[in-house]
C-alpha positions in Angstrom: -0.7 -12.6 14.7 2.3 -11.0 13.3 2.3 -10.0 9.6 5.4 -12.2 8.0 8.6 -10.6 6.7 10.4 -10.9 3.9 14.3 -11.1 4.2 16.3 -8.0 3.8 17.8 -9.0 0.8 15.2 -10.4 -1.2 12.9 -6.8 -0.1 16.1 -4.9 -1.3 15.6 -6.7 -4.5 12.4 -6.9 -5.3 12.3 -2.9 -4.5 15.2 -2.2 -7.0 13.4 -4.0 -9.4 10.4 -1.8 -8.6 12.4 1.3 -8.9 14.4 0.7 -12.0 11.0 -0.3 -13.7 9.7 2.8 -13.4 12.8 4.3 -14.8 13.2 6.1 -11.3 17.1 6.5 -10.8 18.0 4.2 -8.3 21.2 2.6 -6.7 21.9 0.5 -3.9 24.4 2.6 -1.4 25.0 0.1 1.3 25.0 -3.8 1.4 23.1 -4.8 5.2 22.6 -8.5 6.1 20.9 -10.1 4.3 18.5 -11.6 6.3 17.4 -9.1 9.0 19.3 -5.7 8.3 17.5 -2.8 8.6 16.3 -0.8 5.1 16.8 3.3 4.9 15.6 5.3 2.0 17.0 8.1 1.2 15.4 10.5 -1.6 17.3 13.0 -3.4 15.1 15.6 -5.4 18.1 16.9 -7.0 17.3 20.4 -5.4 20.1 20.0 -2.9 17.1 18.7 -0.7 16.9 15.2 0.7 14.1 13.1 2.8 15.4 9.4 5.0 12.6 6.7 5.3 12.9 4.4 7.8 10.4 1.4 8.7 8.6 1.9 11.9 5.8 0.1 14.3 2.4 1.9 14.0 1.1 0.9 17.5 -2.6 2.5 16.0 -3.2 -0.3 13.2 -0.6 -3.0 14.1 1.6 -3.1 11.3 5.2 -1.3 10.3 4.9 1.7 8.0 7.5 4.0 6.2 8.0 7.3 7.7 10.3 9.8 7.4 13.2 9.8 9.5 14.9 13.1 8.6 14.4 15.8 6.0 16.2 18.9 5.0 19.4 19.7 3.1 21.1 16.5 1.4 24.4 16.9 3.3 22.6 16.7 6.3 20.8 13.9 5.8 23.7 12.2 3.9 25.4 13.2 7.8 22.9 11.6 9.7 23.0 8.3 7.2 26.6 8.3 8.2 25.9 8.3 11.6 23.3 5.3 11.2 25.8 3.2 9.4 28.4 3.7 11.6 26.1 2.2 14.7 24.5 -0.6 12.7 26.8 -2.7 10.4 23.9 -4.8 9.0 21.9 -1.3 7.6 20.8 -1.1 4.0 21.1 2.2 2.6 19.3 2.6 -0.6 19.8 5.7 -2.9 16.8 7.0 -4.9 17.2 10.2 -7.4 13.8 11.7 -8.3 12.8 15.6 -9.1 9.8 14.5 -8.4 9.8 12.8 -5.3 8.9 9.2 -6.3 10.1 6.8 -3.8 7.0 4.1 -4.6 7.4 3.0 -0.7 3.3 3.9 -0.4 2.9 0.8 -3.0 0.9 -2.8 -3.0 3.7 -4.9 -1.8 6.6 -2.2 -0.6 4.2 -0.1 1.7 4.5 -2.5 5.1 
């Protein structure tokens, strides 16, 4: 049976929430529909290095996992974000600023 899934919007929320808790630098780059838009992630380690996380369907244990889409230097990536946007109008883009690399996407509740 497929697992349920939370709105776009409310996930967007509930993750910024998350974030911000943890005093992880956090902003919210791109508005998607609410309901079923598709969520990026995108990490800056303030380095001039960047990582995208996108939600993808692990065929092995049946559920959708965060994996990376694209890493490398932040223009780039910011590039490629560009180019997503552009081709889906309902995309969340979600900004996260962290030396240390702390997205929190491998937590209870954000991980699938």
């Amino acid at each position: 049976m497929a697992e349920p899934r939370l709105a776009s919007g409310l996930w967007v929320s509930a993750y910024l929430a998350r974030l911000r808790l943890a005093a992880i630098p956090v902003y919210l780059a791109r508005r998607g529909d609410e309901t079923s838009g598709a969520v990026m992630v995108k990490l800056a380690t303030m380095d001039g290095q960047a990582r995208a996380y996108v939600r993808r369907w692990d065929f092995a244990t049946d559920t959708r996992q965060w994996a990376v889409l694209v890493e490398g230097e932040e223009r780039e990536v910011d590039a490629l974000l560009a180019r997503e946007a552009e081709r889906d109008r309902d995309l969340w883009l979600i900004e996260v600023e962290d030396r240390l690399g702390r997205v929190l996407l491998d937590e209870e509740g954000l991980s699938g």
